[in-house]
Residue frames relative to the residue before (quaternion, step in Angstrom):
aa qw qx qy qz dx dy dz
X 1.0000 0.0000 0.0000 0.0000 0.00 0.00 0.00
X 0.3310 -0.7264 0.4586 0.3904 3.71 -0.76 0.85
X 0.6890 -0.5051 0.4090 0.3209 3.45 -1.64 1.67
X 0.1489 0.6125 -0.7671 0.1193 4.20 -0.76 0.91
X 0.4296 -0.5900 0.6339 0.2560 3.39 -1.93 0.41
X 0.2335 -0.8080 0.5292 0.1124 3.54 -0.39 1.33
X 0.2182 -0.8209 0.5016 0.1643 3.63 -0.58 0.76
X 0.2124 -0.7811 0.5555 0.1901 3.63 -0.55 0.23
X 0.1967 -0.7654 0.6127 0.0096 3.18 -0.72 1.01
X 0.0088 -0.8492 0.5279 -0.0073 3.43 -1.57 0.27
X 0.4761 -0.5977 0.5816 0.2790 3.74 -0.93 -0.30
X 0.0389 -0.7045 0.7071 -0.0458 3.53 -1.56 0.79
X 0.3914 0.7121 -0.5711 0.1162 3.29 -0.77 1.70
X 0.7146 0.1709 -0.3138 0.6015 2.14 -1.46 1.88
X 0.7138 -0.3629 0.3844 0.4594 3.39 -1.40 -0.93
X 0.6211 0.6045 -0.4025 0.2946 3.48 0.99 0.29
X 0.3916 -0.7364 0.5061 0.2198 3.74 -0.06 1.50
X 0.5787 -0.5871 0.5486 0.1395 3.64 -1.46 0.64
X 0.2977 -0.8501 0.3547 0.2507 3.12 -0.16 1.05
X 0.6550 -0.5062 0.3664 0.4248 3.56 -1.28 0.37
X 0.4412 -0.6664 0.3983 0.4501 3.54 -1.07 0.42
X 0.6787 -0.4927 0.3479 0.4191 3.71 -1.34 0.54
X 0.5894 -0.3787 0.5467 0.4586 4.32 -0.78 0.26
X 0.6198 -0.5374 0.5717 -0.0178 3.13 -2.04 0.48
X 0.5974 0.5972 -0.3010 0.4425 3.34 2.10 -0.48
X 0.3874 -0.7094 0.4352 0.3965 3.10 -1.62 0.59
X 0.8462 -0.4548 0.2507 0.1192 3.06 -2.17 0.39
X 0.0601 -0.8247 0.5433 0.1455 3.86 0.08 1.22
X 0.6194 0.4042 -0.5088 0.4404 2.83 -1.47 1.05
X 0.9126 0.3110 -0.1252 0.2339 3.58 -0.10 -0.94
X 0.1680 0.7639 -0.5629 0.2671 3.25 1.34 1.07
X 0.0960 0.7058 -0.7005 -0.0433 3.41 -1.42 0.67
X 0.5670 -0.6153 0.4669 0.2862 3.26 -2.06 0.87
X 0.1965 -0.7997 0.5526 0.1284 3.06 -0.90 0.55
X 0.5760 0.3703 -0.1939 0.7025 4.00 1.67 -0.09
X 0.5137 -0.2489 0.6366 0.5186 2.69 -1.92 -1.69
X 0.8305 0.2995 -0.2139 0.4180 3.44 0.16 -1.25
X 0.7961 0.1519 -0.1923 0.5533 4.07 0.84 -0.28
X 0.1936 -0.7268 0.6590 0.0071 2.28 -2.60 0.67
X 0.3912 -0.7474 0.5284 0.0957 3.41 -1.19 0.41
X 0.3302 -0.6685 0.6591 0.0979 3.35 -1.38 0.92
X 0.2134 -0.7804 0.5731 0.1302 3.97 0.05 0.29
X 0.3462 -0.7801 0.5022 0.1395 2.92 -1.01 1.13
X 0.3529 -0.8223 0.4171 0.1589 3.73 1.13 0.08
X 0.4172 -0.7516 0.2895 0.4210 2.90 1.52 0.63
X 0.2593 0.7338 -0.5420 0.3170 3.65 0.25 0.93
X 0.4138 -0.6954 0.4684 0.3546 3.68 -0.23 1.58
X 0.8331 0.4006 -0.1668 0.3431 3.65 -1.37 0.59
X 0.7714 0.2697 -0.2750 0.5066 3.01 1.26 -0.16
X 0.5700 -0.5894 0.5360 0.2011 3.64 -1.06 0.90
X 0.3226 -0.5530 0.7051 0.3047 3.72 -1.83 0.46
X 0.2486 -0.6216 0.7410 0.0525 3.80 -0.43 1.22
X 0.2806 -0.6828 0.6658 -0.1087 2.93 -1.95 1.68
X 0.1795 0.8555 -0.4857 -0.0083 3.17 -0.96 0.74
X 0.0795 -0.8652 0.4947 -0.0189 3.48 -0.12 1.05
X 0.1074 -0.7523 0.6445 -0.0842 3.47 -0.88 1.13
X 0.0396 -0.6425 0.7651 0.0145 2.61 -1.92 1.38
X 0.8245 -0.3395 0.2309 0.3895 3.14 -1.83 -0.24
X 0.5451 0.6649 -0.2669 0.4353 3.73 1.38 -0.41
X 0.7600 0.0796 0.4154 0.4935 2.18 -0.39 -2.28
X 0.2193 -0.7543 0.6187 0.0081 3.35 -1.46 0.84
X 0.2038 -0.7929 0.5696 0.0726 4.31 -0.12 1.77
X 0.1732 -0.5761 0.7932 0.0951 4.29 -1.33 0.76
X 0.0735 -0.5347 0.8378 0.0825 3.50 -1.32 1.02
X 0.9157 -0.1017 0.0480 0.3858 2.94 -2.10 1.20
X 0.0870 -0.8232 0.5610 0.0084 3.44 0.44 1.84
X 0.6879 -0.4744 0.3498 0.4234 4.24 0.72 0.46
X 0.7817 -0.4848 0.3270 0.2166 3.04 -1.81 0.27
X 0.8062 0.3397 -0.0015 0.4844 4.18 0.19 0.52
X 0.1995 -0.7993 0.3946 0.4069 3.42 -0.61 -0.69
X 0.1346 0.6948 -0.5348 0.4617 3.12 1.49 1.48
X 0.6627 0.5794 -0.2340 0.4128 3.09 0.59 -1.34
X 0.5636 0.7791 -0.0351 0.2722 3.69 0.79 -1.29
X 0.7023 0.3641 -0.0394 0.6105 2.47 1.18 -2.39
X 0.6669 0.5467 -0.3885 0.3247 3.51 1.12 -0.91
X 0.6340 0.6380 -0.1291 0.4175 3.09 1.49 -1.08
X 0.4833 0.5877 -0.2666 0.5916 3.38 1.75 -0.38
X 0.7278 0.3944 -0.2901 0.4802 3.84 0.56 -1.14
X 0.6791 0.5236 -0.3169 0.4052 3.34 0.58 -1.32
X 0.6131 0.4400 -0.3020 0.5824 3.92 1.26 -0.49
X 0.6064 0.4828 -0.4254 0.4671 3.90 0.50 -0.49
X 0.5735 0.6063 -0.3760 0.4026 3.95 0.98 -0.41
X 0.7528 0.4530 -0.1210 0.4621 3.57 1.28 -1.78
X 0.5796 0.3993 0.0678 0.7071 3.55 1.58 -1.39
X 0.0520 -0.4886 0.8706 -0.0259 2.42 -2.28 1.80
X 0.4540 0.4596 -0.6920 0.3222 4.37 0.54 0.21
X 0.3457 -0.5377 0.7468 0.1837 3.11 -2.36 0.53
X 0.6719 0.3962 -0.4086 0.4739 3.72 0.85 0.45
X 0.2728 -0.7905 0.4931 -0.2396 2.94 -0.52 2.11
X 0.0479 -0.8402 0.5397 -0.0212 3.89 -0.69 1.09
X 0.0704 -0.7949 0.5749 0.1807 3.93 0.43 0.39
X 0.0393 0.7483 -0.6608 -0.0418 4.16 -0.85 0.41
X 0.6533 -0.5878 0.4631 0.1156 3.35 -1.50 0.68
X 0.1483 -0.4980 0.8073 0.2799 4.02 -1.30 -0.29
X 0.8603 0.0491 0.1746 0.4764 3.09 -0.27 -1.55
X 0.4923 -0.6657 0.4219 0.3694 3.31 -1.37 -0.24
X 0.2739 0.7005 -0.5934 0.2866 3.94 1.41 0.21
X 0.8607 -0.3077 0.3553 0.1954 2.91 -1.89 0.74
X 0.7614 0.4929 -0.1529 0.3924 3.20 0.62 -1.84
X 0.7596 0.2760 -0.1131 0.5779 3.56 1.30 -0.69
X 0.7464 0.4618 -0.3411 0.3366 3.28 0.80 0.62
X 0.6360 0.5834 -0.1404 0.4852 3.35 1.54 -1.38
X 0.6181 0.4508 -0.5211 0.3784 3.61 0.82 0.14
X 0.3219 0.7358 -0.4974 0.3279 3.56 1.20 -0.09
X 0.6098 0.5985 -0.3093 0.4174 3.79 1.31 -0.57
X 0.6337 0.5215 -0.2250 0.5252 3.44 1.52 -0.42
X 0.6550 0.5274 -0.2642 0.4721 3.59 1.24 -0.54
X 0.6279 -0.5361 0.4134 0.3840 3.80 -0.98 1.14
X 0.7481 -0.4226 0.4044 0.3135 3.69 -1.75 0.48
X 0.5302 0.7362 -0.0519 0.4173 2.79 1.30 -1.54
X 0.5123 0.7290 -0.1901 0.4122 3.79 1.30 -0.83
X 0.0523 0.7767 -0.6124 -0.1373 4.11 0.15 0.38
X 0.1585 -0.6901 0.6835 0.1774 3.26 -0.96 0.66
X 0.1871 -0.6362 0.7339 0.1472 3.41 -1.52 0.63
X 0.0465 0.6351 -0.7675 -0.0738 3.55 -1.77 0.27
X 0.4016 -0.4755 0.5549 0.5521 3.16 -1.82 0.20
X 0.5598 -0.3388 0.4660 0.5955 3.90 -2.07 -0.44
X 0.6219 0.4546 -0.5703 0.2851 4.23 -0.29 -0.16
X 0.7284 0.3960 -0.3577 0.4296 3.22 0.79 -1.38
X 0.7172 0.3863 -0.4245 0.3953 3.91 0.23 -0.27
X 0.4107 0.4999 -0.5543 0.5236 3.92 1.26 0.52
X 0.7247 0.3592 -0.4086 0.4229 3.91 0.39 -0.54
X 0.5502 0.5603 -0.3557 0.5068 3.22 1.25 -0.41
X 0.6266 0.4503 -0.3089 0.5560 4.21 0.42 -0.07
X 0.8346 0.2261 -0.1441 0.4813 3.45 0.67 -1.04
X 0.7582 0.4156 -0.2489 0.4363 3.64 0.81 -0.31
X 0.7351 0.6489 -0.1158 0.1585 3.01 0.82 -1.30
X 0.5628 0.4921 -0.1429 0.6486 3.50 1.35 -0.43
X 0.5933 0.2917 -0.4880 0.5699 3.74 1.37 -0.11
X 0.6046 0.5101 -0.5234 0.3168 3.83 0.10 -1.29
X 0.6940 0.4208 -0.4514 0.3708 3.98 0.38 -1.12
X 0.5915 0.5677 -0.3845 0.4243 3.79 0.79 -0.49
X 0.5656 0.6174 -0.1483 0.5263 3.20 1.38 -1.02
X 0.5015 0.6546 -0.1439 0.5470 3.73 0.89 -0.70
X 0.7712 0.3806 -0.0904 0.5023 2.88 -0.11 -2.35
X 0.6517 0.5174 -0.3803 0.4036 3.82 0.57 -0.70
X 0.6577 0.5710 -0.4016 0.2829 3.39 0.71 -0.76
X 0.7680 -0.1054 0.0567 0.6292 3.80 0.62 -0.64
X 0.8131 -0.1746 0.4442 0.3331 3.05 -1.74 -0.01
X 0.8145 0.3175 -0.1199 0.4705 3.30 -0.19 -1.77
X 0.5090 0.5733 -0.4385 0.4689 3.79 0.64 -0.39
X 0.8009 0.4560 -0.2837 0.2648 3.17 0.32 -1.62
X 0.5224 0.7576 -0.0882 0.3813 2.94 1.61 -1.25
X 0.7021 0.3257 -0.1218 0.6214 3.35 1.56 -1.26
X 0.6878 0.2984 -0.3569 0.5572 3.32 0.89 -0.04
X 0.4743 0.6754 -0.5387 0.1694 3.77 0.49 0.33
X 0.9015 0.1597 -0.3260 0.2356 3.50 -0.91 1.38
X 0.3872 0.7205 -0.4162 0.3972 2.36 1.30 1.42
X 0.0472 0.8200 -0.5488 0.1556 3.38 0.08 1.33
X 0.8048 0.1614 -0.1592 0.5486 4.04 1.05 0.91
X 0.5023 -0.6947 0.4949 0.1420 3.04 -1.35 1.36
X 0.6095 -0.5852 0.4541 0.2826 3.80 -0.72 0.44
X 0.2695 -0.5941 0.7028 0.2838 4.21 -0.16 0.97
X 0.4559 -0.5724 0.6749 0.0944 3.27 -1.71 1.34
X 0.3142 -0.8147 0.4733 0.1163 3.17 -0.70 1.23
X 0.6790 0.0565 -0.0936 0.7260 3.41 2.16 0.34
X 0.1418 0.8225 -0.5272 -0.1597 3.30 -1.10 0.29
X 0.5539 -0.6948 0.4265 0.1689 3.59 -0.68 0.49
X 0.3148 -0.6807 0.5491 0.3688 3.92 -0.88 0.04
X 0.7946 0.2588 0.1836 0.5177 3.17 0.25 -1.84
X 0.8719 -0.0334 0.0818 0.4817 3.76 -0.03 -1.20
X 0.2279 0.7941 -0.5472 -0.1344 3.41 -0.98 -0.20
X 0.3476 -0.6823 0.5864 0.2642 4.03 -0.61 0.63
X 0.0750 0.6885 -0.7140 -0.1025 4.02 -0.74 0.21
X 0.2659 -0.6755 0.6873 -0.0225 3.41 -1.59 1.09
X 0.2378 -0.8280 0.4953 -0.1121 2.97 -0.38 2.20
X 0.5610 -0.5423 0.3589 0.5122 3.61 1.42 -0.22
X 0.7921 -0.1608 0.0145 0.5886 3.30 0.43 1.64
X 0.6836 0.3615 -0.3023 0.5573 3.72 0.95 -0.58
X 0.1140 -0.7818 0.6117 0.0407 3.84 -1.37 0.81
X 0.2397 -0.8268 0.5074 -0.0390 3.03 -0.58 1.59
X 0.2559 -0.8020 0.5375 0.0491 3.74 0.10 1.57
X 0.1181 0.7829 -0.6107 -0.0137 3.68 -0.36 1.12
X 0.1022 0.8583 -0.5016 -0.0354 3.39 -0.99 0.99
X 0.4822 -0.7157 0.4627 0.2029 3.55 -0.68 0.64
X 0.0861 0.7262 -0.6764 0.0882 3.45 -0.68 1.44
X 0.4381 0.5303 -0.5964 0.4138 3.14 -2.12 0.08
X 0.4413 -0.1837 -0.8235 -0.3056 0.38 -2.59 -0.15
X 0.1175 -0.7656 0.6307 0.0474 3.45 -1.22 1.27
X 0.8251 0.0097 -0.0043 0.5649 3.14 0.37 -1.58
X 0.6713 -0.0560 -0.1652 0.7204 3.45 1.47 0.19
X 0.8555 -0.3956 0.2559 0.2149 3.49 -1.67 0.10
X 0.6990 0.4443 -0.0815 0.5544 2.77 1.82 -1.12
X 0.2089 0.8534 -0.4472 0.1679 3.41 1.06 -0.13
X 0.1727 -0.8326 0.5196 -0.0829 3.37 -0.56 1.93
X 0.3644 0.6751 -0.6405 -0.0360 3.78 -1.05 -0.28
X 0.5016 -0.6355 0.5870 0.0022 2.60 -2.20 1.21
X 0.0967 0.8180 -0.5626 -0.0716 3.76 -0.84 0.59
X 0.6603 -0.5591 0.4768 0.1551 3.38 -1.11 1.03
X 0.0705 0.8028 -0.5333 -0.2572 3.66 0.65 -0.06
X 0.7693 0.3851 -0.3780 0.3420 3.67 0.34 -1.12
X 0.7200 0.3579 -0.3653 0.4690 3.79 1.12 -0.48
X 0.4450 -0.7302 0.4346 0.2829 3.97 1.19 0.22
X 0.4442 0.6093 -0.5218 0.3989 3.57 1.34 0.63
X 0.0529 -0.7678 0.6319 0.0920 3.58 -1.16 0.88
X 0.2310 -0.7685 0.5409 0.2519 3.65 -1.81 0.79
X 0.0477 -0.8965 0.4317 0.0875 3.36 -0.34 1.18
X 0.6727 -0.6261 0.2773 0.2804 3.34 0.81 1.01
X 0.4920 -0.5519 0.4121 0.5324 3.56 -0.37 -0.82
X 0.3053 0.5461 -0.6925 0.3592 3.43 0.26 1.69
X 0.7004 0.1237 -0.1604 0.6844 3.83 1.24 -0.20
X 0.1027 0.5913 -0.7917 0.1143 3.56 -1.27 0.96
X 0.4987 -0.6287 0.5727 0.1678 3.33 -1.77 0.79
X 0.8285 0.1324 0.0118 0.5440 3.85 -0.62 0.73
X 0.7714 0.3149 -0.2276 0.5040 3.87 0.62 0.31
X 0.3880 -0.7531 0.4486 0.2848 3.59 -0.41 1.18
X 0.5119 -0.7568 0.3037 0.2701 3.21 -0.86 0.65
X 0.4624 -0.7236 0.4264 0.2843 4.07 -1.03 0.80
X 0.1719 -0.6349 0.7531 0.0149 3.37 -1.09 0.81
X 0.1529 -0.8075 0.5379 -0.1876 3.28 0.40 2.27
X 0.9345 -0.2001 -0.0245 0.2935 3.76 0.55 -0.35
X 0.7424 -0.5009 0.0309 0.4438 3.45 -0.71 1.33
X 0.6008 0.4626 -0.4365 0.4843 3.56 0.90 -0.10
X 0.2731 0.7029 -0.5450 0.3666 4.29 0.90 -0.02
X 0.1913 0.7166 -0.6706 0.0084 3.36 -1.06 0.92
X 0.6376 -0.6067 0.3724 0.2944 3.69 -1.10 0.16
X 0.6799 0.5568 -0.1517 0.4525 2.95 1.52 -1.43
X 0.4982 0.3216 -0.5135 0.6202 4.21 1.04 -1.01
X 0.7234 0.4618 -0.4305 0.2796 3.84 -0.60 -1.28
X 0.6646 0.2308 -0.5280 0.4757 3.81 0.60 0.50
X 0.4658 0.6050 -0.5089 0.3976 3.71 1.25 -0.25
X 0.7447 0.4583 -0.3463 0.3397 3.67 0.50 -1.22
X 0.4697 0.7692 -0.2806 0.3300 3.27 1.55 -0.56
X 0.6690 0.5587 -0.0556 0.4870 2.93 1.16 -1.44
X 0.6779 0.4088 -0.3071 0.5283 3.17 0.96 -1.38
X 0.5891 0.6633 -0.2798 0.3670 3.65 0.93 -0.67
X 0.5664 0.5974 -0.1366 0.5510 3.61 1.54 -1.15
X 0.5438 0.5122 -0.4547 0.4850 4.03 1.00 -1.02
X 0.6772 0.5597 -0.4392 0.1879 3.34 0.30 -1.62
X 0.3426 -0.6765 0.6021 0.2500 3.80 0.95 -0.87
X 0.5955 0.5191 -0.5684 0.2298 3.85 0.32 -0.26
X 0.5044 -0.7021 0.4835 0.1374 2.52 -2.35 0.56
X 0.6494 0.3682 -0.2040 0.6333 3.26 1.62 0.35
X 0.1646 -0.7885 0.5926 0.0022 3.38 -1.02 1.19
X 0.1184 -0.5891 0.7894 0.1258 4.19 -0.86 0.72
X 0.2120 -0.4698 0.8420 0.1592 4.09 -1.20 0.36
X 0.7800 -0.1216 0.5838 0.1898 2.31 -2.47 0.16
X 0.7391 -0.3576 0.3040 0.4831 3.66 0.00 -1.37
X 0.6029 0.4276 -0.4819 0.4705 3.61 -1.43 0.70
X 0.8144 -0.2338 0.2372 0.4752 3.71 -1.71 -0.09
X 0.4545 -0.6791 0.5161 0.2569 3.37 -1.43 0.16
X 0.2926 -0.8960 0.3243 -0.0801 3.63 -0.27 0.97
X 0.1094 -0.8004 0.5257 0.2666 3.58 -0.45 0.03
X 0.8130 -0.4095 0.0927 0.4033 3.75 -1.24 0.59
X 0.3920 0.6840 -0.5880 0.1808 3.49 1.14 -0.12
X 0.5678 0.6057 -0.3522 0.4320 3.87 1.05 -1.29
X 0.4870 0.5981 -0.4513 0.4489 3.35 0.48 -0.15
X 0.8445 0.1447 -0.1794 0.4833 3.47 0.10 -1.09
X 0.4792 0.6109 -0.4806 0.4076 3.48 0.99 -0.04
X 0.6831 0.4240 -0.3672 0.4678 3.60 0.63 -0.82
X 0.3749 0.7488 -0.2686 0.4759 4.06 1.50 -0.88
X 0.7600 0.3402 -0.1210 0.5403 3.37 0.29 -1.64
X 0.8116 0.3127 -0.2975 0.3938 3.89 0.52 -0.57
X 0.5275 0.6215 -0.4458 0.3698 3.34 1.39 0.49
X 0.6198 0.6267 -0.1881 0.4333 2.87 1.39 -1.70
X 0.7210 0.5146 -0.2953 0.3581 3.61 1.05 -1.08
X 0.6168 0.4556 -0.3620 0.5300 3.51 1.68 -1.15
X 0.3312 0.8069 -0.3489 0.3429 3.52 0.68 -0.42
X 0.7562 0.4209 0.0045 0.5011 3.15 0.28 -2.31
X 0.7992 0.1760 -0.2748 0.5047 3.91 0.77 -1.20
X 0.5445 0.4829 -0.5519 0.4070 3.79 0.50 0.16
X 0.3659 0.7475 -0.3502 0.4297 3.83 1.16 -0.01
X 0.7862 0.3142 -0.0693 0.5276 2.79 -0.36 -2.17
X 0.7846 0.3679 -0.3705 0.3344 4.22 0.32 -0.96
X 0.5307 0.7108 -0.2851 0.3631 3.62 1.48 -0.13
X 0.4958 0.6349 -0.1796 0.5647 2.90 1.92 -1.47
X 0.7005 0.4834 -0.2323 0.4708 3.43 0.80 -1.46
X 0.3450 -0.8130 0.3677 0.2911 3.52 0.81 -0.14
X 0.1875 -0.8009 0.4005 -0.4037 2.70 0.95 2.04
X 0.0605 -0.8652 0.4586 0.1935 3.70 -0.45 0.92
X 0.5076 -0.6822 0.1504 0.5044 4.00 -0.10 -0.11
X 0.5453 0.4852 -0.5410 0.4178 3.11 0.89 0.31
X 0.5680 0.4564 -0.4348 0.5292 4.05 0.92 -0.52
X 0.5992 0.4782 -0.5011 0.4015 3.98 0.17 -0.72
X 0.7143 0.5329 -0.2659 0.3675 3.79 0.97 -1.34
X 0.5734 0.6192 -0.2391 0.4802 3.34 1.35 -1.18
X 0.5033 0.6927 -0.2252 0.4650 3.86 1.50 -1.05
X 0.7288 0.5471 -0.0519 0.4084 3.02 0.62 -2.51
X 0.8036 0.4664 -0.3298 0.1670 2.82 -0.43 -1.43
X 0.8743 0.1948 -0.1901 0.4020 3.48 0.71 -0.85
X 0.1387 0.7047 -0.5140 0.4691 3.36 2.04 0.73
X 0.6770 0.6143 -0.1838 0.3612 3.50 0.33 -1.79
X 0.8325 0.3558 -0.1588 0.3938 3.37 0.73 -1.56
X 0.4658 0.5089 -0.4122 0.5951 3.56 1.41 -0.71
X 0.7037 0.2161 -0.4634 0.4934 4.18 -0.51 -0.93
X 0.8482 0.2500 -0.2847 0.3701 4.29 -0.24 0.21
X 0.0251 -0.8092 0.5852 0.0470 3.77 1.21 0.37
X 0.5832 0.6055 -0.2970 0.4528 4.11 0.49 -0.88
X 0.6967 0.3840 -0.3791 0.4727 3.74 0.30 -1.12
X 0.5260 -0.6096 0.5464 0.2303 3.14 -2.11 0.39
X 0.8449 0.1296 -0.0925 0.5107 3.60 -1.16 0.00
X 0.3001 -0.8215 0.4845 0.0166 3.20 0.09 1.74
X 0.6771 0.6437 -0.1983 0.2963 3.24 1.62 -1.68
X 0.5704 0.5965 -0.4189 0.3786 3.66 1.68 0.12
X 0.2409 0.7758 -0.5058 0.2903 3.26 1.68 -0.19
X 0.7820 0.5068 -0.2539 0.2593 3.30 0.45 -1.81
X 0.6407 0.4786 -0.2162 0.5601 3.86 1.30 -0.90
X 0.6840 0.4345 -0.3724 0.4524 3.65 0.81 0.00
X 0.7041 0.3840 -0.3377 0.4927 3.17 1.08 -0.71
X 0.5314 0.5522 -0.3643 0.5292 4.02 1.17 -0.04
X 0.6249 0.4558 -0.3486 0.5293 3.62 1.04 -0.41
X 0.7868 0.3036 -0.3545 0.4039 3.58 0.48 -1.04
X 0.6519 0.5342 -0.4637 0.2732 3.33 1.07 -0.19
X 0.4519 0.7322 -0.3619 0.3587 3.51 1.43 -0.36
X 0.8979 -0.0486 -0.1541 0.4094 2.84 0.92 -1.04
X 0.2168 0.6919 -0.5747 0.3794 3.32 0.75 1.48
X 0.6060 -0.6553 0.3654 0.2644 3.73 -0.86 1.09
């Protein structure tokens, strides 16, 4: 998700103080199956927190983006002791943000992380700021991210593709991007046809162009590459769970900013006037999506790198 300073707001009546906002952790209790072989934690749309995958075979048992902390973790540990009796255990990434990476602190020694080699370059060079970053945002962040002062050594990492073999279940892990970050991961289910595409597809929320490597052009490539898969079930990154239509919805609003940051560039159009243009073009054709305000970094990205 792209790094904003979230502000909590409240009410005071009377003598009755406003309560603090709730933690950043994910939700126990409310995993649901979504196959035979996977499941999902929902993120209830609660800023910061991730839909956490889990997919189990007869082996071995994979956590996509185990949450925020190692609060998170531990929750993520029970909620998987319910679905899962393997003690071989694989934790994988979307991205490298905080939210999908740091709950790995909650998860036994015993835990293999995999990455692709891009996402664990953002991981070396980024990663240890965003949690600091995080931690800045409130109190409670910091609080949920407090001691964490090291990423997990990948017990494997990958360039391009990699197949894991959960015991009868195959987990397709490929590396796309740079969309919303450099590392950009997703995971498909082959035998249940369920696929995690990170935040290159989210349902109802325009999408973030989170860091300087973000381009328009891989992020309709990954799109595409995303579309082959054919599944019929989608976990995002975050928001509702979905099936592949989001795919081409997100497709169709690249291609379209694309086309008018083009034509007003051509026009000799500067980017802050192309953005000034955009931005609420953008919001009127999608009134439904959240955080209009990425409009503004997508349409600076594509104009960067539109001729």
């Amino acid at each position: 998700m792209r790094f904003k300073h979230f502000i909590a707001t409240g009410f005071v009546s009377f003598s009755v103080a406003a309560q603090a906002p709730a933690p950043p952790l994910v939700k126990e209790g409310k995993t649901v199956k979504l196959s035979e072989h996977v499941f999902a934690i929902p993120d209830e749309l609660v800023p910061m927190v991730p839909n956490v995958g889990i997919v189990v075979g007869k082996r071995a048992t994979l956590v996509v983006d185990p949450g925020m902390g190692a609060r998170s973790g531990e929750i993520v540990m029970r909620e998987l002791a319910k679905v899962s009796r393997n003690t071989e255990l694989y934790i994988v990434n979307t991205h490298f943000h905080p939210e999908h990476t740091t709950g790995e602190a909650g998860f036994p020694q015993s835990a293999k992380v995999i990455r692709a080699a891009a996402q664990q370059q953002d991981v070396d060079e980024l990663g240890l700021r965003w949690v600091k970053l995080f931690s800045d945002r409130s109190p409670v962040t910091a609080e949920v991210l407090k001691g964490f002062t090291a990423f997990r050594a990948p017990a494997e990492l990958f360039e391009k593709e990699k197949t894991l073999d959960l015991g009868g279940v195959h987990v397709k892990m490929v590396r796309l991007g740079p969309g919303h970050t450099r590392g950009d991961t997703a995971f498909f289910v082959e035998e249940d046809k369920v696929l995690f595409p990170g935040d290159l597809a989210m349902s109802g929320v325009f999408p973030a162009f989170a860091t300087p490597q973000s381009r328009a052009g891989s992020w309709i490539a990954s799109l595409e590459a995303l579309e082959a898969f054919r599944a019929v079930r989608l976990v995002p990154a975050h928001g509702p769970l979905a099936d592949a239509s989001i795919i081409g919805q997100y497709r169709d609003y690249l291609k379209a900013l694309q086309a008018r940051v083009g034509e007003l560039k051509r026009a000799g159009k500067s980017s802050d006037e192309t953005v000034e243009l955009l931005r609420g073009e953008f919001a009127k054709k999608h009134p439904d999506w959240r955080q209009p305000l990425r409009i503004v970094e997508a349409v600076n990205a594509v104009y960067a790198e539109t001729p």
